[in-house]
C-alpha positions as CSV (number, residue, x, y, z in Angstrom):
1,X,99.6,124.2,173.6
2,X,102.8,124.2,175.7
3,X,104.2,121.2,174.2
4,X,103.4,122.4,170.4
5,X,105.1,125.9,171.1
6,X,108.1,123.9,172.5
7,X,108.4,121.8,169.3
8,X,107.9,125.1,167.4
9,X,111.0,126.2,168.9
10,X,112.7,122.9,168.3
11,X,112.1,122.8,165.0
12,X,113.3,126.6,164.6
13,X,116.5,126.2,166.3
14,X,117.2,123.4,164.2
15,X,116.5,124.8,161.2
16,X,119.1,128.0,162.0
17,X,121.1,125.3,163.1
18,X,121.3,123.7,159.6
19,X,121.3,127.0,157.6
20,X,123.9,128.2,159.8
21,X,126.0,125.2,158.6
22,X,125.2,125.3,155.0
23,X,126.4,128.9,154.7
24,X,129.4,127.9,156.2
25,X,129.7,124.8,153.7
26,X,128.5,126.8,151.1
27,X,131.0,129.6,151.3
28,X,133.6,127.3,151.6
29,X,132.5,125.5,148.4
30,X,132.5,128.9,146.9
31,X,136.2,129.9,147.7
32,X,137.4,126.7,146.6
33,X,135.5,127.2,143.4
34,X,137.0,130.6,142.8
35,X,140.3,129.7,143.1
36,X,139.8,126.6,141.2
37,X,138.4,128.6,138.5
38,X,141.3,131.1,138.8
39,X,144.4,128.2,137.6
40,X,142.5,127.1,135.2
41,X,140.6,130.0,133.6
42,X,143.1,129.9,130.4
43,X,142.3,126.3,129.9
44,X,138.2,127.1,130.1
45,X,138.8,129.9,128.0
46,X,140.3,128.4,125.2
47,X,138.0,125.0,125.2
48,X,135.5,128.1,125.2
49,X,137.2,129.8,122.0
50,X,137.4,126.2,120.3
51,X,133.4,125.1,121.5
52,X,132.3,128.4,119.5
53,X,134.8,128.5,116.5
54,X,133.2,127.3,113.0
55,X,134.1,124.1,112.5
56,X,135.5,123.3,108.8
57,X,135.5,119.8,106.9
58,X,139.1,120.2,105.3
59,X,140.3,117.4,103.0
60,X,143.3,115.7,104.9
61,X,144.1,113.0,102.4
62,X,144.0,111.6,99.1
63,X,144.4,108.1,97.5
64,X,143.3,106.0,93.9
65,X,143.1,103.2,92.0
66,X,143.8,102.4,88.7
67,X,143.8,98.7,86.9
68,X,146.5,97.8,85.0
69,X,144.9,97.0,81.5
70,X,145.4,100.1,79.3
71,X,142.5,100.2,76.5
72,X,144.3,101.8,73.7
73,X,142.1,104.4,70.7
74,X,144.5,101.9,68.6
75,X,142.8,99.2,70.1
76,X,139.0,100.1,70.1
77,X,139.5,100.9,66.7
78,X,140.0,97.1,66.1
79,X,136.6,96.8,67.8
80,X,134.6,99.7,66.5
81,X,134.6,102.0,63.4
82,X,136.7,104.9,64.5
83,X,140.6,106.0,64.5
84,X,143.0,107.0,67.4
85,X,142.5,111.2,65.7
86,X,139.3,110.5,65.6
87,X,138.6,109.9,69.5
88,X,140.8,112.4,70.3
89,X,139.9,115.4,68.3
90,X,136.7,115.2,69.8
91,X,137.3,114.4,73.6
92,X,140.9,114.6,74.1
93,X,141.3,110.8,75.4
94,X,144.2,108.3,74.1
95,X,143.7,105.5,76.3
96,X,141.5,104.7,79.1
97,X,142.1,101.8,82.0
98,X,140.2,99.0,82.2
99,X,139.3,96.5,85.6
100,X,140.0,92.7,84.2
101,X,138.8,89.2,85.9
102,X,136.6,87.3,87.3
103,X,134.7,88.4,90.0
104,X,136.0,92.0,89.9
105,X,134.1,94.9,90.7
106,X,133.7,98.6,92.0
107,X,134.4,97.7,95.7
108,X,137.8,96.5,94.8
109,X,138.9,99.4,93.5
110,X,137.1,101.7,96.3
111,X,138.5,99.4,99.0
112,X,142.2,99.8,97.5
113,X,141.7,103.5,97.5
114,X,140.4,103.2,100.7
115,X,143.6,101.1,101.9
116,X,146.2,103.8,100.4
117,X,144.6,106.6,102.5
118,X,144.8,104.6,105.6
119,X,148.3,104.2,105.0
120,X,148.9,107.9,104.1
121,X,146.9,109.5,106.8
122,X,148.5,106.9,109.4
123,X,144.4,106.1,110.0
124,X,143.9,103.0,111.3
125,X,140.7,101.1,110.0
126,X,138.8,100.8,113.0
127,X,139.2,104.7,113.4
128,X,137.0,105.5,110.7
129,X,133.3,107.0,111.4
130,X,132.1,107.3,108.3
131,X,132.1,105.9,104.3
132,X,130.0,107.7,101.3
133,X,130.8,105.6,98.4
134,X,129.4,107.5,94.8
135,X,128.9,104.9,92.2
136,X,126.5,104.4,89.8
137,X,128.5,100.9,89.4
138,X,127.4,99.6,92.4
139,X,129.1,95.7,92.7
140,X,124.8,95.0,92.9
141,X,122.1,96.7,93.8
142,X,122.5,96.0,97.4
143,X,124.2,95.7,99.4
144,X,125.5,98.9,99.0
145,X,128.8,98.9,97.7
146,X,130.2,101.0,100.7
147,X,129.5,98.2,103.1
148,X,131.5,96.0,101.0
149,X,134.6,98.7,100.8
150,X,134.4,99.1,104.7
151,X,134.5,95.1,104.8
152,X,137.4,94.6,102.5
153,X,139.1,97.3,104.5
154,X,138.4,96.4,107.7
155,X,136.6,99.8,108.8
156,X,134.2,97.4,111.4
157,X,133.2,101.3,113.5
158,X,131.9,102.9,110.2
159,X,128.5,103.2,108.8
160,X,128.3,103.4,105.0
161,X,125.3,104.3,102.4
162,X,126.5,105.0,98.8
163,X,125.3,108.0,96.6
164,X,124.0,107.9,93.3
165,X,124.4,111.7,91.4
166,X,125.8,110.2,87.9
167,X,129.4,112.1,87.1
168,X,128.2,114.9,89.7
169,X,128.1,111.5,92.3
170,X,131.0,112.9,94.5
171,X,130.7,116.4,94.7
172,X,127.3,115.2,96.0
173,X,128.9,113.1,98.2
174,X,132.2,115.6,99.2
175,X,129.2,117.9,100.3
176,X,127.3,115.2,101.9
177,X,130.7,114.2,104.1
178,X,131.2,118.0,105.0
179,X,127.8,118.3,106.6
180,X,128.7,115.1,108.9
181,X,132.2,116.4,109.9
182,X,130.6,120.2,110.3
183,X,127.4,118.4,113.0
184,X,130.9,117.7,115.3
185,X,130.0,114.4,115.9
186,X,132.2,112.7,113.4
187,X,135.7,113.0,113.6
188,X,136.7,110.7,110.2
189,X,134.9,110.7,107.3
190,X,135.7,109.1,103.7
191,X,134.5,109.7,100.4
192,X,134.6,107.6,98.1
193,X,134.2,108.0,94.1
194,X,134.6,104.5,91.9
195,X,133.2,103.4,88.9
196,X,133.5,100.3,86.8
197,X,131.8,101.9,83.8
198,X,132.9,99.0,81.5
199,X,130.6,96.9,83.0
200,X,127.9,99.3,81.6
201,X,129.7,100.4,78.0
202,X,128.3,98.8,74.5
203,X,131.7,97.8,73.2
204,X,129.8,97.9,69.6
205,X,128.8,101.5,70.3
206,X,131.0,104.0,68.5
207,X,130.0,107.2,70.4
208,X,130.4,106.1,73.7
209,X,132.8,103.3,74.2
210,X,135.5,106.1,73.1
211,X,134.6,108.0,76.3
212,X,134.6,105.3,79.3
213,X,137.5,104.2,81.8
214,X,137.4,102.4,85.2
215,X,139.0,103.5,88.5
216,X,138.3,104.4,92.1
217,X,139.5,107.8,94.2
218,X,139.1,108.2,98.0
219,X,139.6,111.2,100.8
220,X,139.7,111.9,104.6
221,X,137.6,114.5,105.3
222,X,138.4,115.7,109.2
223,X,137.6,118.5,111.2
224,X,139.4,121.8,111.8
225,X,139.2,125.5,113.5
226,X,141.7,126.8,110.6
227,X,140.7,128.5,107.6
228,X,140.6,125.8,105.4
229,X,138.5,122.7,103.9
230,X,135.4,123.2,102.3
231,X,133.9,126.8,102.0
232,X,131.1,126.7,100.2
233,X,128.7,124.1,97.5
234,X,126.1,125.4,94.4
235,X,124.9,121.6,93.3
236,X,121.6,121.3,91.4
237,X,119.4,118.6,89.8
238,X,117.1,119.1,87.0
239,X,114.8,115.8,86.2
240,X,114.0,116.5,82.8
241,X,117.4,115.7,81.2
242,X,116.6,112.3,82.2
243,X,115.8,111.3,78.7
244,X,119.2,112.5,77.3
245,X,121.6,110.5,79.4
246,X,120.8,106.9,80.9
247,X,120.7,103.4,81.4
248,X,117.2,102.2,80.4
249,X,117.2,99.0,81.5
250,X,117.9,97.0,84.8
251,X,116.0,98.9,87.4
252,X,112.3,98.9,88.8
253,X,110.6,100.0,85.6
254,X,112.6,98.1,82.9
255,X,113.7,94.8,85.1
256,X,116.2,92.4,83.2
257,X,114.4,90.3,81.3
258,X,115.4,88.0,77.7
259,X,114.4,91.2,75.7
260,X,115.6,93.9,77.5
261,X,118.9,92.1,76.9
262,X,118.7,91.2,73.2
263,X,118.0,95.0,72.6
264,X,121.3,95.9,75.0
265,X,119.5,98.0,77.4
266,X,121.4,97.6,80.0
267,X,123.6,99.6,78.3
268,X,124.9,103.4,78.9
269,X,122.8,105.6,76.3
270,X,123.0,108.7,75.7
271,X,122.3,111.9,73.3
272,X,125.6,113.8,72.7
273,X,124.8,117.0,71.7
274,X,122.2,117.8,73.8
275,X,124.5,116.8,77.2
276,X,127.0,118.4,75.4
277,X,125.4,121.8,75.0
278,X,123.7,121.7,78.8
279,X,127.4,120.5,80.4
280,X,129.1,123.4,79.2
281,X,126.6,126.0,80.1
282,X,126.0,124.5,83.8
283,X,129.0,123.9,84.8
284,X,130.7,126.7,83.4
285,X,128.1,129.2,84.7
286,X,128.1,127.7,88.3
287,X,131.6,127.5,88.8
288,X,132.2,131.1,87.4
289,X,129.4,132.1,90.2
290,X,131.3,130.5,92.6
291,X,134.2,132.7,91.6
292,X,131.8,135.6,91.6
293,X,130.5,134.9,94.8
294,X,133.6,134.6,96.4
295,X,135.4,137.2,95.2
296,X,138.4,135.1,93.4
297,X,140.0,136.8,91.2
298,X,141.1,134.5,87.9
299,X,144.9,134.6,89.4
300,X,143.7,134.0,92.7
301,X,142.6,130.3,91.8
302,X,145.5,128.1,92.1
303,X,143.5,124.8,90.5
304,X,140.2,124.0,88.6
305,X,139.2,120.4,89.1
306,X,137.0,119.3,86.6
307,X,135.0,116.5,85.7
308,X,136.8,115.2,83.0
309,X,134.1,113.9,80.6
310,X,135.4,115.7,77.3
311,X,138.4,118.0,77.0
312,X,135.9,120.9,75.0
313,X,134.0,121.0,78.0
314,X,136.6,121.5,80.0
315,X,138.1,123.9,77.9
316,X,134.6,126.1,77.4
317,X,134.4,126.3,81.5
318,X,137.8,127.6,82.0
319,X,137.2,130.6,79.3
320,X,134.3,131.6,81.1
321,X,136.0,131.3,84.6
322,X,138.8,133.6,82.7
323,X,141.5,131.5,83.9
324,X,144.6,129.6,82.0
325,X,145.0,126.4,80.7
326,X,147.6,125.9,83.5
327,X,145.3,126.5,85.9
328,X,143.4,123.6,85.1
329,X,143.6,120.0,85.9
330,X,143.4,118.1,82.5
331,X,144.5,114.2,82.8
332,X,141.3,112.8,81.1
333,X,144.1,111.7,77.9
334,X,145.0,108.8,80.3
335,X,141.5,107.5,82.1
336,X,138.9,109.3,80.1
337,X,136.0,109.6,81.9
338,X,135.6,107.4,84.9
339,X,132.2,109.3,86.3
340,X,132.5,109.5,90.1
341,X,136.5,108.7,90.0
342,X,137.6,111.4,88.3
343,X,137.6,114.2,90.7
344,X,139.3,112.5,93.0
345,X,142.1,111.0,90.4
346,X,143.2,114.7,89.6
347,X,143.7,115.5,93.1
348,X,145.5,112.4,92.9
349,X,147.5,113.1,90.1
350,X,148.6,116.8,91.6
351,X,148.9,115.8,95.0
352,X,152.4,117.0,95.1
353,X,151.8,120.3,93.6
354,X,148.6,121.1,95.9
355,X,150.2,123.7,98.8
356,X,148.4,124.8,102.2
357,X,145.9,127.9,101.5
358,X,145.4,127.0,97.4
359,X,141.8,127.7,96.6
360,X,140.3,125.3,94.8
361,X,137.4,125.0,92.4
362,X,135.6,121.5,91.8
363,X,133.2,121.5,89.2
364,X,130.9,118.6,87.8
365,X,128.1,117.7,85.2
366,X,126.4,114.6,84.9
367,X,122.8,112.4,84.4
368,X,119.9,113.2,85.8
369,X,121.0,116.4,84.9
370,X,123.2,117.1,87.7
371,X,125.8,119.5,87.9
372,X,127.6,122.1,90.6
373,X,130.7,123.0,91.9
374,X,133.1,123.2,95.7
375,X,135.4,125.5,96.6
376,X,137.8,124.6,99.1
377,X,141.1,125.9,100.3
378,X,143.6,123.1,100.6
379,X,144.7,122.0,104.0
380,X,148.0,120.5,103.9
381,X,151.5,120.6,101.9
382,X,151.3,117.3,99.3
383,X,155.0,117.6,98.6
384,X,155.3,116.4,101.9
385,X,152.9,113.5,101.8
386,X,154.7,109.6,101.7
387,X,154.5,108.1,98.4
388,X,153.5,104.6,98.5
389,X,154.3,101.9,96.6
């Protein structure tokens, strides 16, 4: 009994012993904490601000491609039935570009685009998270054409999946790159829009070889505090217009075969008035919301960015957004309409007249249907910007 009480008492001077000395520890951990905490409050604080400020995808760069080999109206109407006023009373185009040779596809375009950004956003290759390539002129049906642009450009850090929305393709994708660079876990994200569509065009076709070019757009999408980038996306799909605008032939219900080819399936169809009727109501409406929804006033606007598949669509969403000709980005007289590039080659094409704060308005219709429209507020002064060349 003795010897247990004395071990009691062993074991509880000990124990005071110890909790005596971790107070003392413990306090002085404490002060130094405090005063630790006291130089460098401002710092902790701000990291603080930054940890729970919205982060915004804003659009830090812009770069395209165009081929060399300039398909004149004068020259299609060697080909087909039709006349230089012809083509362009109806869809505004005079000549469209054309990719020539051997071997030549949508990745070389994309990955050229891809190599002009670089160089412009002093990016280096390796630097580069992520690539969304929209195409529905993939180089074949996989690989995926992005992994081919990330090889040609030497991006070996990226992953890459491409995005097939028709002409709506890269708003899809814009939107797709925001939500990446919004999760803060991507610091470098490209989209990229490229199309070969003469690989797809009936050249005996009157009504639509008039209307496709070939070309290739790409832009840094990066992460900021500021109150700018990408605001806000309305995009919809609606499956039943799949019988009014397609390529029949090629994929898992119609594979290539000896008759599919002889009855040039493989080949872009579509019925023109009925897309025409449903393009100018969809994506005049939504881009009008937009406007509505955000409270821009038609003077406010400084740019709409439209798809430019025919100049009275274009036309018929701008009268409905109640803003001005000027207003409006309108090159399709020199690429017609290059489906997923086209977005990205007006930006290209105003680049220098594109100031900090300018709220834009992209807007897009395509197969499937698709359709919808961005606004974003412009991040950076392209007067500024390097030309390269």
């Amino acid at each position: 009994m003795f010897v247990f009480r004395l071990k009691g008492n062993l074991i509880s001077n000990y124990f005071n012993y110890f909790s005596k000395k971790l107070s003392v520890i413990f306090e002085n951990n404490v002060k130094k904490f405090c005063k630790q905490l006291k130089k460098t409050q401002f710092r902790r604080l701000k990291n603080l601000k930054i940890i729970m400020s919205k982060i915004n995808a804003a659009l830090t760069g812009i770069h395209a491609c165009v081929p060399e080999y300039i398909l004149t109206n004068e020259e299609l109407s060697t080909m087909v039935d039709t006349t230089d006023e012809w083509i362009q009373s109806r869809t505004g185009i005079k000549e469209r570009h054309i990719l020539k040779g051997e071997g030549k596809g949508t990745s070389d375009m994309g990955a050229k685009a891809l190599l002009g950004l670089l160089e412009k956003t002093n990016t280096k290759a390796e630097e580069v998270d992520v690539i969304i390539c929209a195409t529905v002129t993939p180089d074949m049906l996989f690989p995926a054409t992005s992994n081919i642009i990330a090889h040609k450009a030497g991006c070996i850090n990226a992953f890459a999946f491409d995005l097939n929305a028709a002409c709506s393709g890269f708003l899809f994708a814009l939107q797709t790159g925001r939500m990446y660079v919004e999760s803060g876990l991507y610091k470098k994200v490209v989209v990229v829009g490229a199309d070969k569509m003469s690989a797809i065009v009936d050249y005996t076709d009157r009504k639509n070889c008039i209307l496709f070019g070939d070309a290739g757009g790409a832009v840094m999408l990066e992460p900021t505090t500021e109150d700018y980038g990408i605001i806000d996306a309305d995009l919809h799909t609606d499956g039943s217009g799949k019988d009014f605008l397609y390529q029949k032939a090629g994929g898992s219900v119609y594979p290539p075969t000896q008759k599919t080819v002889a009855n040039r399936e493989h080949y872009i169809y579509q019925e023109g008035q009925s897309v025409f009727k449903f393009a100018v109501s969809r994506m005049a409406d939504v881009s009008a919301d937009m406007m509505t929804k955000h409270n821009i006033n038609p003077e406010e606007l400084a740019w709409l960015v439209p798809h430019q598949a025919n100049l009275r669509i274009i036309d018929a969403t701008a009268r409905r957004m109640g803003i001005r000709k000027e207003q409006v980005m309108i090159n399709i007289e020199k690429y017609g309409n290059t489906t997923d590039a086209t977005i990205p080659l007006c930006l290209y094409d105003w680049e220098s007249q594109l100031k900090k704060g300018d709220k834009l308005i992209l807007a897009a219709f395509g197969g499937g249907f698709t359709w919808g429209a961005i606004y974003l507020k412009w991040s950076y002064d392209g007067s500024q910007v390097k030309k390269l060349i």
